[in-house]
Biopython code that builds the backbone (N, CA, C, O; Angstrom):
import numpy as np
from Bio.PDB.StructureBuilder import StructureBuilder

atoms = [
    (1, "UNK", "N", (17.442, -0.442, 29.817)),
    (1, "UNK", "CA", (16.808, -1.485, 30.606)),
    (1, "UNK", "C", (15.315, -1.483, 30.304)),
    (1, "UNK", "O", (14.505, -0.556, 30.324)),
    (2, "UNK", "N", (15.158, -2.905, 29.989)),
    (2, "UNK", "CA", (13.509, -2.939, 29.250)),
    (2, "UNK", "C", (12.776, -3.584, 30.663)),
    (2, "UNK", "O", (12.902, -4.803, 30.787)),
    (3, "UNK", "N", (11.955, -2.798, 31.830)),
    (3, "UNK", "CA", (10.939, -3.507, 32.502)),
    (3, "UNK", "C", (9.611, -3.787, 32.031)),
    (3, "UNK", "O", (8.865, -2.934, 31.550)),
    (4, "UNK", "N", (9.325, -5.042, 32.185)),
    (4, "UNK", "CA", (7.635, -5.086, 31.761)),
    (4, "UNK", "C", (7.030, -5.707, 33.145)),
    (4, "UNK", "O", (7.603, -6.395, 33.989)),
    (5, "UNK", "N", (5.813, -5.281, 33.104)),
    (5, "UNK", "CA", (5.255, -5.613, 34.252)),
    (5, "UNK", "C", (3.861, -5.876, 33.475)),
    (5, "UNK", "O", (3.299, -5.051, 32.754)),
    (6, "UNK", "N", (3.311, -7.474, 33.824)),
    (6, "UNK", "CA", (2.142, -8.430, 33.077)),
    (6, "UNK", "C", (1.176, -8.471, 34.719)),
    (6, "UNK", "O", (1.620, -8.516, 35.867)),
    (7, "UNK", "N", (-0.199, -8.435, 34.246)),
    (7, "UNK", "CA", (-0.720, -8.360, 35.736)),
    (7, "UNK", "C", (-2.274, -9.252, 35.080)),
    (7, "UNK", "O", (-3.040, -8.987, 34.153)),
    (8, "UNK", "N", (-2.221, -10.351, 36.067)),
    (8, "UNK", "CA", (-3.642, -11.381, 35.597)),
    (8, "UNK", "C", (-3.447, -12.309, 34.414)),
    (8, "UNK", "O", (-4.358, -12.766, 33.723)),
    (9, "UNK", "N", (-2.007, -12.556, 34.248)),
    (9, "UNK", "CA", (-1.977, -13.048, 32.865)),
    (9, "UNK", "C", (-1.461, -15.049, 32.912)),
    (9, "UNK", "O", (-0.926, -15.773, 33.752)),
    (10, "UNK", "N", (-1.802, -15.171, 32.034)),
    (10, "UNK", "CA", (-2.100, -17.025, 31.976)),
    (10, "UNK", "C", (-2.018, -17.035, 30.958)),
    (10, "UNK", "O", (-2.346, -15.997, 30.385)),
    (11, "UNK", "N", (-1.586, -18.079, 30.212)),
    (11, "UNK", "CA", (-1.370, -18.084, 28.664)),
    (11, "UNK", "C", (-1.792, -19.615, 28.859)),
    (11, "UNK", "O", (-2.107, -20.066, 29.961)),
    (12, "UNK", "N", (-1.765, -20.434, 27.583)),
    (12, "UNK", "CA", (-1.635, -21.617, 27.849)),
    (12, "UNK", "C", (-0.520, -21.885, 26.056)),
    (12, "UNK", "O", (-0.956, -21.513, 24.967)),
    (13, "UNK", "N", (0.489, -22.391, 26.193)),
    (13, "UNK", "CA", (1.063, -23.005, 25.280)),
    (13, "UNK", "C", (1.097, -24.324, 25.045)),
    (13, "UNK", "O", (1.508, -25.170, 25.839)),
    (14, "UNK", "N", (0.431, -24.627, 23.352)),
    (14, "UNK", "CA", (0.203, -25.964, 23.110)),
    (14, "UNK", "C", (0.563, -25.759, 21.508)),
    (14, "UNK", "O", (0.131, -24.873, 20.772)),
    (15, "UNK", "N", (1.780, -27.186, 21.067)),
    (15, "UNK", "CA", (2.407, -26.626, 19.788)),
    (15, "UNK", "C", (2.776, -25.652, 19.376)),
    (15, "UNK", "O", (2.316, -25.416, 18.259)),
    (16, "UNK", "N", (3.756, -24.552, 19.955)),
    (16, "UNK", "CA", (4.011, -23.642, 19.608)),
    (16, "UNK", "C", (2.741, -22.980, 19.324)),
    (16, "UNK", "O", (2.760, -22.598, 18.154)),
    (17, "UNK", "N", (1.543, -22.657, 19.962)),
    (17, "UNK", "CA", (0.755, -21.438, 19.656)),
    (17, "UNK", "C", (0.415, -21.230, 20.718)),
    (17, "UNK", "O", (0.152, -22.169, 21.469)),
    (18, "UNK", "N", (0.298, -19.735, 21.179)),
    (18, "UNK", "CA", (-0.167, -19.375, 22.566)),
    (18, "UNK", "C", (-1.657, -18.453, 22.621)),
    (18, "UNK", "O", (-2.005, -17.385, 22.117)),
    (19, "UNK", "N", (-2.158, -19.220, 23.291)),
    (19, "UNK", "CA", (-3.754, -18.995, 23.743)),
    (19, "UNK", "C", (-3.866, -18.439, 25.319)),
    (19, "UNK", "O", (-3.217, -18.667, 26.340)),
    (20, "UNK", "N", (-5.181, -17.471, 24.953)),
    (20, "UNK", "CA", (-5.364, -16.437, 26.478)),
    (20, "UNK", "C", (-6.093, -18.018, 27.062)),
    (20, "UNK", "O", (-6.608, -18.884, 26.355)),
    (21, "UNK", "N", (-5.919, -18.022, 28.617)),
    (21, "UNK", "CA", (-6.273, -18.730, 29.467)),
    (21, "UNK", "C", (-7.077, -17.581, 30.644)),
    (21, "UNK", "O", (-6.485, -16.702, 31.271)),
    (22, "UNK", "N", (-8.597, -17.897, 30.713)),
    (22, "UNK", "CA", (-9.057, -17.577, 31.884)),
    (22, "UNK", "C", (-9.739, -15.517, 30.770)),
    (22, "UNK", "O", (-9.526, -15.113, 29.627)),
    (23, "UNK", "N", (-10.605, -14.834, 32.109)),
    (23, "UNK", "CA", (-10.975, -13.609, 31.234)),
    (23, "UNK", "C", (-10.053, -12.845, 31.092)),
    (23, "UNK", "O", (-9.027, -12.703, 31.757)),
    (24, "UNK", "N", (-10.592, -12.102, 29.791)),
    (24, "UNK", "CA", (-10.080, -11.081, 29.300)),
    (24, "UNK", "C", (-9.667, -9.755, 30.653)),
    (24, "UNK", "O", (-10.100, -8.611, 30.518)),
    (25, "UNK", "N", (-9.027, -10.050, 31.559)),
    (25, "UNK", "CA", (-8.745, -8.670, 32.079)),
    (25, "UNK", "C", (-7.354, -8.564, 32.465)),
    (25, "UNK", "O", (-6.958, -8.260, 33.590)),
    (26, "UNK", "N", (-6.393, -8.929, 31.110)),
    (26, "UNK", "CA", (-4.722, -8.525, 31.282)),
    (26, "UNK", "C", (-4.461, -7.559, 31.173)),
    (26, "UNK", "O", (-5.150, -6.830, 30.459)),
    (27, "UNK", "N", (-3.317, -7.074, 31.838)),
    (27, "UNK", "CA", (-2.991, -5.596, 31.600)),
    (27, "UNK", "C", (-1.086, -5.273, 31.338)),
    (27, "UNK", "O", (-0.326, -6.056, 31.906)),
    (28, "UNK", "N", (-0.724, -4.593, 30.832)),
    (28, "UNK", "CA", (0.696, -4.808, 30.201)),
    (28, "UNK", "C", (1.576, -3.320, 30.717)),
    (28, "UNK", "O", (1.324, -2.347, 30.006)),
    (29, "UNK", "N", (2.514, -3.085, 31.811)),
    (29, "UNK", "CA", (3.152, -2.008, 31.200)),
    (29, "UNK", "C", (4.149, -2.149, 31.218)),
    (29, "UNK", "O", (4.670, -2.885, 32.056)),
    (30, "UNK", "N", (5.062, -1.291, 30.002)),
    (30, "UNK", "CA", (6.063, -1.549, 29.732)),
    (30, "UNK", "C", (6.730, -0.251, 29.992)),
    (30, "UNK", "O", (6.124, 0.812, 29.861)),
    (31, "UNK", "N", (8.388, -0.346, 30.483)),
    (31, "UNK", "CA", (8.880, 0.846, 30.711)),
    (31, "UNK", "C", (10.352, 0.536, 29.799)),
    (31, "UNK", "O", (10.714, -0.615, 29.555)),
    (32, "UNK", "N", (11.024, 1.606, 29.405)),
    (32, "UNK", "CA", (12.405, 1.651, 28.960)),
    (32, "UNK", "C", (12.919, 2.914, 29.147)),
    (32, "UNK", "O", (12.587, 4.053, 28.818)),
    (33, "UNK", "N", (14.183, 2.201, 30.017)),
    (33, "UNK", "CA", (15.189, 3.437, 30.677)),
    (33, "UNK", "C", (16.323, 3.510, 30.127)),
    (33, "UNK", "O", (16.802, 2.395, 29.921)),
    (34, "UNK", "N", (17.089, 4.539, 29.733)),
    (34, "UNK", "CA", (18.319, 4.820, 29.490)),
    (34, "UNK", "C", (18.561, 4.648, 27.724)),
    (34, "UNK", "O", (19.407, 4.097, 27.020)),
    (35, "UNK", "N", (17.424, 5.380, 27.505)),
    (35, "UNK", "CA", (17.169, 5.124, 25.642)),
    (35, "UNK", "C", (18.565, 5.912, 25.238)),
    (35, "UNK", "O", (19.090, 6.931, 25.688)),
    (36, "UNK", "N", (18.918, 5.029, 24.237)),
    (36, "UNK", "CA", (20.151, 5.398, 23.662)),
    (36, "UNK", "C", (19.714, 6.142, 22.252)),
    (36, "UNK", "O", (20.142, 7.295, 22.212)),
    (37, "UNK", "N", (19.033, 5.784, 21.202)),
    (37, "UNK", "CA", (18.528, 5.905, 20.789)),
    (37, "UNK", "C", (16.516, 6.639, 20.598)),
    (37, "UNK", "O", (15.765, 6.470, 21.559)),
    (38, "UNK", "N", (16.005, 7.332, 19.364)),
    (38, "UNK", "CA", (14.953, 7.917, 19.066)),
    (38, "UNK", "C", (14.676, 8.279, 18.157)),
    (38, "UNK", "O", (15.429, 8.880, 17.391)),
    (39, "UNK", "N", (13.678, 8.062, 17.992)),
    (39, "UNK", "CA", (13.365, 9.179, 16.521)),
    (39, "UNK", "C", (11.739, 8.384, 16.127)),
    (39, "UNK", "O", (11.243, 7.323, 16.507)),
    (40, "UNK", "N", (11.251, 9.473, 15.194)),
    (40, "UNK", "CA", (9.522, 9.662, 14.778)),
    (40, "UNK", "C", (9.351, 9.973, 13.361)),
    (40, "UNK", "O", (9.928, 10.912, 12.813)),
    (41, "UNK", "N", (8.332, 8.950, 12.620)),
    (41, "UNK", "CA", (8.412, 8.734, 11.616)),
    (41, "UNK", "C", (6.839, 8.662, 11.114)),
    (41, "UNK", "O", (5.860, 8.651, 11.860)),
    (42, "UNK", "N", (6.830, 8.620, 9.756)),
    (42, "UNK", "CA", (5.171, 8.230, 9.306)),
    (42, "UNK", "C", (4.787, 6.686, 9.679)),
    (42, "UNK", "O", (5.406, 5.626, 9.771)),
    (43, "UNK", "N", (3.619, 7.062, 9.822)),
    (43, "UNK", "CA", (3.102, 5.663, 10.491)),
    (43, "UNK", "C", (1.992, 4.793, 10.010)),
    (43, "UNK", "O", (1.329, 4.148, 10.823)),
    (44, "UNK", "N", (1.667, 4.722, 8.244)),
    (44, "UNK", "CA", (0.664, 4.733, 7.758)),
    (44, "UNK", "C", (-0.012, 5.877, 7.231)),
    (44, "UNK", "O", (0.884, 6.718, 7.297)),
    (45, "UNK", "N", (-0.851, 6.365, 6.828)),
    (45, "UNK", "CA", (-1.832, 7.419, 6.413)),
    (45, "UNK", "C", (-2.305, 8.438, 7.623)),
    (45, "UNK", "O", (-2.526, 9.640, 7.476)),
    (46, "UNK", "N", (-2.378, 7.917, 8.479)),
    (46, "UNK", "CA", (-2.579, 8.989, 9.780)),
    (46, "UNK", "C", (-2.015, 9.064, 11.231)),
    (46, "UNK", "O", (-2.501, 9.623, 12.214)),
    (47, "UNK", "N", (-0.836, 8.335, 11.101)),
    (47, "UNK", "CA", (-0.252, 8.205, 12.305)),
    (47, "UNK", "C", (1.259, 8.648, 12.565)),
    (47, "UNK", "O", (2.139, 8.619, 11.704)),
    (48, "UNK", "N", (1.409, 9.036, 13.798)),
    (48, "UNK", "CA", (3.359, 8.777, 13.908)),
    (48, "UNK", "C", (3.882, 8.212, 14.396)),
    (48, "UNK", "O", (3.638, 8.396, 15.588)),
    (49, "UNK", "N", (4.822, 7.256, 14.210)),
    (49, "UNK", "CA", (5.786, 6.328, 14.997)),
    (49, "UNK", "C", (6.591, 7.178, 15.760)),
    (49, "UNK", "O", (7.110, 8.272, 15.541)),
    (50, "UNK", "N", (6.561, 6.154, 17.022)),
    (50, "UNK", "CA", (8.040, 6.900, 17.801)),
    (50, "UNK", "C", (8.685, 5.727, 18.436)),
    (50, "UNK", "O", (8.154, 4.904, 19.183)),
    (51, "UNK", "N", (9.826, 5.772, 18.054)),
    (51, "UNK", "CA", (10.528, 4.136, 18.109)),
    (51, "UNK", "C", (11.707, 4.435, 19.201)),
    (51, "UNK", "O", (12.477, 5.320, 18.830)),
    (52, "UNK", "N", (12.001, 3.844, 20.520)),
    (52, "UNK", "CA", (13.046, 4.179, 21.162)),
    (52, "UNK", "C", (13.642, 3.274, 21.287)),
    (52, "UNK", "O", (12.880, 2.328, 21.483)),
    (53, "UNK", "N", (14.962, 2.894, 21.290)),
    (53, "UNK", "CA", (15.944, 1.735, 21.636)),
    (53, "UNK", "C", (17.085, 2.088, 22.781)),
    (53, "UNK", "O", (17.727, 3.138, 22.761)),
    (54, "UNK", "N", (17.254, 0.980, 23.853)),
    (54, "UNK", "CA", (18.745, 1.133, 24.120)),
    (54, "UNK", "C", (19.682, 0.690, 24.030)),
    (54, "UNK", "O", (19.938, 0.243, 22.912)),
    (55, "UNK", "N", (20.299, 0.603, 24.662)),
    (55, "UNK", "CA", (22.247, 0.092, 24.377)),
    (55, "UNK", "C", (21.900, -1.588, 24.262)),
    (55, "UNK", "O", (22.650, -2.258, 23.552)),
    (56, "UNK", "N", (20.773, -2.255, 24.955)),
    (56, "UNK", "CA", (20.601, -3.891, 24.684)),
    (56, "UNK", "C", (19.833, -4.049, 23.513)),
    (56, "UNK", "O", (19.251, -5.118, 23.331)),
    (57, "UNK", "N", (19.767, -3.299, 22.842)),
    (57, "UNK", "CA", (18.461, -3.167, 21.791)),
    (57, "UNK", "C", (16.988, -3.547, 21.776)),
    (57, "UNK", "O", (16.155, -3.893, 20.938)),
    (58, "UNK", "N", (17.067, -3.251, 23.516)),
    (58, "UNK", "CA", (15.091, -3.552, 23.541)),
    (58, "UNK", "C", (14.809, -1.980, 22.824)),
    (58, "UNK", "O", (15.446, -0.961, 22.556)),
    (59, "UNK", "N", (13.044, -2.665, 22.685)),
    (59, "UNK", "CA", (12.995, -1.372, 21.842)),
    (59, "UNK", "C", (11.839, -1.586, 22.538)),
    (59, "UNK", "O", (11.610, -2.584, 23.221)),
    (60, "UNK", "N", (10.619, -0.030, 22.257)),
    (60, "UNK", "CA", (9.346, 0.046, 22.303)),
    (60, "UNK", "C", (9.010, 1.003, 20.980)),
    (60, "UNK", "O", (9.880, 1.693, 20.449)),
    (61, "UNK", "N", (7.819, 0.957, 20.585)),
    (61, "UNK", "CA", (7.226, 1.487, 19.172)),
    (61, "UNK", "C", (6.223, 2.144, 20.007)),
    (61, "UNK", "O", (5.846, 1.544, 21.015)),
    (62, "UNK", "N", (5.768, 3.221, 19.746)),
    (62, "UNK", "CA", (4.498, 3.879, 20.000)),
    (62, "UNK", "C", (3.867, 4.674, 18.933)),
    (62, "UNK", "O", (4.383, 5.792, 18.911)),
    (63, "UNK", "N", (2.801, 4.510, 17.894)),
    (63, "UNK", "CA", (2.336, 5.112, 17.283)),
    (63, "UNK", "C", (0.945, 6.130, 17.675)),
    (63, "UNK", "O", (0.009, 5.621, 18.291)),
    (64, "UNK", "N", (0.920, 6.918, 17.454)),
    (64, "UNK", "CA", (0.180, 8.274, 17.711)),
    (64, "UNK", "C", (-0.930, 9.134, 16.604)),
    (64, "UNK", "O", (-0.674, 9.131, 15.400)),
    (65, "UNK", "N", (-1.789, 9.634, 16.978)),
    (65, "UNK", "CA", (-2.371, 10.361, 16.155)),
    (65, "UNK", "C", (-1.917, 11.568, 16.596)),
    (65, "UNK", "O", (-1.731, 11.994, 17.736)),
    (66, "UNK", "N", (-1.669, 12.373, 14.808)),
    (66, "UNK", "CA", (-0.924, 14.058, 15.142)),
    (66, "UNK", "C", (-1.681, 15.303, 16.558)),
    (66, "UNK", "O", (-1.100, 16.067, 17.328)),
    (67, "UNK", "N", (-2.878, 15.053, 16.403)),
    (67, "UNK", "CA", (-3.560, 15.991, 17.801)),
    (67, "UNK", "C", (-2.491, 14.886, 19.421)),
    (67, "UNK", "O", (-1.874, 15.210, 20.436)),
    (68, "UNK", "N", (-2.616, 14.441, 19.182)),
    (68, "UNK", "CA", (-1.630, 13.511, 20.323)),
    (68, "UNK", "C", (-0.261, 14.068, 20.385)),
    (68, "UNK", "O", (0.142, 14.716, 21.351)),
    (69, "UNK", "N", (0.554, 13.762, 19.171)),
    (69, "UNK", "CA", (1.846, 14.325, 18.995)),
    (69, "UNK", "C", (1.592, 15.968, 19.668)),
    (69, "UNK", "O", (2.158, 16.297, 20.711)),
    (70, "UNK", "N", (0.939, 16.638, 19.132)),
    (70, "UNK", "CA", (1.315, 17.720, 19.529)),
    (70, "UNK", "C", (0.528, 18.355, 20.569)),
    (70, "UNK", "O", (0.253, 19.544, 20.736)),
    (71, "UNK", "N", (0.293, 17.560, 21.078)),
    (71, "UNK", "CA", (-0.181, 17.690, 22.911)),
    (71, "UNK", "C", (1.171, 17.328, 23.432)),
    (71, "UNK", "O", (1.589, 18.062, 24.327)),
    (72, "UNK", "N", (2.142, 16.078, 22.947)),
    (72, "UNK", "CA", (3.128, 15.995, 23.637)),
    (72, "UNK", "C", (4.181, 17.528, 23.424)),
    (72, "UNK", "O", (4.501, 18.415, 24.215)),
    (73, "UNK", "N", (4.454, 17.311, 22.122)),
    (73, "UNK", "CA", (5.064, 19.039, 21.464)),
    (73, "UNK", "C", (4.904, 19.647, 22.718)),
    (73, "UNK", "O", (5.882, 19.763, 23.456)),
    (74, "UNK", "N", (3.463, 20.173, 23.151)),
    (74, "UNK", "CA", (2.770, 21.405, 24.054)),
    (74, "UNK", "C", (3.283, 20.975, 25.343)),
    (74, "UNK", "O", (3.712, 21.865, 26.077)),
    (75, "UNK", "N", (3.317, 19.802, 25.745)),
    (75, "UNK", "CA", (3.610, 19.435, 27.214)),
    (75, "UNK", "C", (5.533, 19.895, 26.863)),
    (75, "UNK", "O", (5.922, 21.000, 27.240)),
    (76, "UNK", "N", (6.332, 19.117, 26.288)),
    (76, "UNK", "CA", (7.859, 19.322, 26.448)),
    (76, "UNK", "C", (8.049, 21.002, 26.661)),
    (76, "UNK", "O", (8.553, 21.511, 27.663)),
    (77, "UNK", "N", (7.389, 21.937, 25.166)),
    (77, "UNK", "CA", (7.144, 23.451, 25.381)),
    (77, "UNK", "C", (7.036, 23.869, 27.045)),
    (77, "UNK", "O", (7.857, 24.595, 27.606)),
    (78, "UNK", "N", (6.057, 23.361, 27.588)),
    (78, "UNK", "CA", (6.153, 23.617, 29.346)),
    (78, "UNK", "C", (6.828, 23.404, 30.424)),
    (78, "UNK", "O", (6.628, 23.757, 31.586)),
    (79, "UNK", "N", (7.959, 22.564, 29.754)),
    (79, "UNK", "CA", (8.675, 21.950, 30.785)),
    (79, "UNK", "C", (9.850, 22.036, 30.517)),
    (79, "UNK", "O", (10.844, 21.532, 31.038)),
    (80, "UNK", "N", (9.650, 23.018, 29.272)),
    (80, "UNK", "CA", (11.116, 23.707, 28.659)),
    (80, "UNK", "C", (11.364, 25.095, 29.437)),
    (80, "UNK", "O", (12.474, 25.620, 29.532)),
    (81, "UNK", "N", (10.006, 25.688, 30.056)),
    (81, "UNK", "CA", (9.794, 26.934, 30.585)),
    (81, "UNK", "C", (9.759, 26.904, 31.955)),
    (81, "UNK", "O", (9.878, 27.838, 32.749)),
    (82, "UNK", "N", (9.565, 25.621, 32.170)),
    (82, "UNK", "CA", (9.143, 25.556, 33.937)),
    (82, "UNK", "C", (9.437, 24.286, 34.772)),
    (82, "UNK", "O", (8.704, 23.867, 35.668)),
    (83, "UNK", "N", (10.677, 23.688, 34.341)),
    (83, "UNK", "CA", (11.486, 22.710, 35.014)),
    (83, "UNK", "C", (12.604, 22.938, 34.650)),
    (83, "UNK", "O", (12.912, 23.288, 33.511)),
    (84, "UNK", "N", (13.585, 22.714, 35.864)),
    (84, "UNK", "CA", (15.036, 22.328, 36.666)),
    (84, "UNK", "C", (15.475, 21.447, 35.209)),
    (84, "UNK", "O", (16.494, 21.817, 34.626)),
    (85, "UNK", "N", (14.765, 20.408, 34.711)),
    (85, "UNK", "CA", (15.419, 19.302, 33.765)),
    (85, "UNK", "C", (16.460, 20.228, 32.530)),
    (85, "UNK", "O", (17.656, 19.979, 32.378)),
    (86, "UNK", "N", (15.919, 20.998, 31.966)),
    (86, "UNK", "CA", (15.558, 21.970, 31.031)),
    (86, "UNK", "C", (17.055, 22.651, 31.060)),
    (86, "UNK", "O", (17.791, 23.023, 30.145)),
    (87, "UNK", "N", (17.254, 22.663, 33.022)),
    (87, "UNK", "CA", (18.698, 24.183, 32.977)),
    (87, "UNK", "C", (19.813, 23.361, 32.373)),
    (87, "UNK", "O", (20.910, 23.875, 32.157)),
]
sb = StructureBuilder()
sb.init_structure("model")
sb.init_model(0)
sb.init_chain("A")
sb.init_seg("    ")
for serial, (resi, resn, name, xyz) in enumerate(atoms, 1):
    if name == "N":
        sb.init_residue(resn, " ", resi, " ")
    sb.init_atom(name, np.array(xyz, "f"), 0.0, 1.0, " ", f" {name:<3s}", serial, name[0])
structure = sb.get_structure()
């Protein structure tokens, strides 16, 4: 299940092209639950993809710089040692 949640946002569509309406202060988040799918890949010259899909085939892409990746690495490591999820 792909939720997005758009906050301040206005578009204006004219001929198939869509233009920001009003200031710049949109904000976007996106959530996806029940990933069926994963996996992390090269992402250009200095980055890593991490691509998740589920069973409807929404997807989200998140690319990363490696000090990032392995802050996440370091966070799962902790929660491999010190959360219930883990048993």
């Amino acid at each position: 299940m792909l939720a997005l949640t758009l906050e301040e946002f206005m578009v204006e569509l004219n001929d198939g092209a869509i233009k920001n309406v009003g200031p710049n202060n949109k904000a976007a988040t996106a959530k996806l639950f029940d990933v069926e799918s994963a996996e992390a890949r090269e992402f250009g010259d200095k980055r890593v993809k991490f691509v998740f899909e589920d069973e409807d085939d929404n997807e989200i892409q998140i690319s990363l710089f490696p000090e990032d990746v392995r802050k996440l690495v370091d966070d799962v490591e902790a929660l491999e040692e010190e959360s219930p999820v883990f048993d």
